[in-house]
C-alpha positions in Angstrom: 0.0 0.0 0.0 1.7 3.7 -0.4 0.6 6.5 0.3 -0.1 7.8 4.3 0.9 5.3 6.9 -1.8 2.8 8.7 -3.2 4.2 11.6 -1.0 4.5 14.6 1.7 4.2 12.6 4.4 6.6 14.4 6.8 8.4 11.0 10.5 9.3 13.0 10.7 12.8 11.8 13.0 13.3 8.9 16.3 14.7 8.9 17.2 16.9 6.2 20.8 18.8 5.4 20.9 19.7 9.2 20.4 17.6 12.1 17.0 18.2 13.8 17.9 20.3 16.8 17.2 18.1 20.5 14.6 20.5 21.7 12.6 19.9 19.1 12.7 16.0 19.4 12.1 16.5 22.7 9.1 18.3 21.9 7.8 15.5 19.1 8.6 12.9 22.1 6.6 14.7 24.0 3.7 15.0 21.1 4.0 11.0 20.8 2.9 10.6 24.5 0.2 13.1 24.4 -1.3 11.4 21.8 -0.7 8.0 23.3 -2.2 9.3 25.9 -5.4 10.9 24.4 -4.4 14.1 25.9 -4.1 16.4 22.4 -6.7 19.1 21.4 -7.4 21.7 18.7 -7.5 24.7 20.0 -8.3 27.8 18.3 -5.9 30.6 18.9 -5.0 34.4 17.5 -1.5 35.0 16.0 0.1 37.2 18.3 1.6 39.5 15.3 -1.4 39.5 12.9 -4.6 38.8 15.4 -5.9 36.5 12.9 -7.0 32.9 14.0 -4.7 29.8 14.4 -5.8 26.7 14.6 -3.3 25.3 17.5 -2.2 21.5 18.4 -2.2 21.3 22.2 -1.3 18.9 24.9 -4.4 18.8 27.5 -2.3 18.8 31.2 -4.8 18.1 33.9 -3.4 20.1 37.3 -5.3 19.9 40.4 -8.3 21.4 39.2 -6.8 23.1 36.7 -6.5 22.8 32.9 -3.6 23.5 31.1 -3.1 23.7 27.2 0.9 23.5 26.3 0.6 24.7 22.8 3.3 22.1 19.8 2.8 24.0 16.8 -0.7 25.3 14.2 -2.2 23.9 11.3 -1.8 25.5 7.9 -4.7 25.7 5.1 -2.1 24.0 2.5 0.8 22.4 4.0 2.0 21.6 0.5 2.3 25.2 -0.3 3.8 26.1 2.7 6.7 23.8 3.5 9.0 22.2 1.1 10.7 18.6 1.8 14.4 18.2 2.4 16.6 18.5 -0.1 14.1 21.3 -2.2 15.2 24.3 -3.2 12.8 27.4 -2.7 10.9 28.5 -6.5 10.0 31.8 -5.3 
């Protein structure tokens, strides 16, 4: 089969020219065990330069009585538009 991965199928993140720096693995470790865990939301946010809405991935961190949403990155309308794969060179 090709295409996207089965379902819970966990894709390493891919190293390009330069070495993916260790507080960013730390941070997709710490994605993996939110998810595990069921602990991820969608949180709608507001850029903090532009105002306009971002659509955030969050870890849901239950303390004491309290909630707490540690934001891991936003969603894009077109990621194929916006990032280019290793190795690519920029067209515009």
């Amino acid at each position: 089969m090709t295409g996207s991965p089965p379902v819970g199928h966990v894709v390493p993140p891919v190293i390009g020219p330069e070495p993916i720096p260790e507080s960013y693995r730390r941070l997709f470790d710490a994605l993996l065990r939110a998810a595990d865990d069921s602990a991820l939301a969608l949180l709608e946010c507001r850029d903090v330069v532009t105002g306009t809405p971002r659509y955030v991935i969050c870890a849901v961190l239950h303390d004491d009585d309290e909630v707490v949403m540690i934001p891991f990155g936003h969603l894009c309308a077109d990621p194929h538009e916006a990032y280019l794969p290793p190795g690519a060179a920029a067209t515009r």
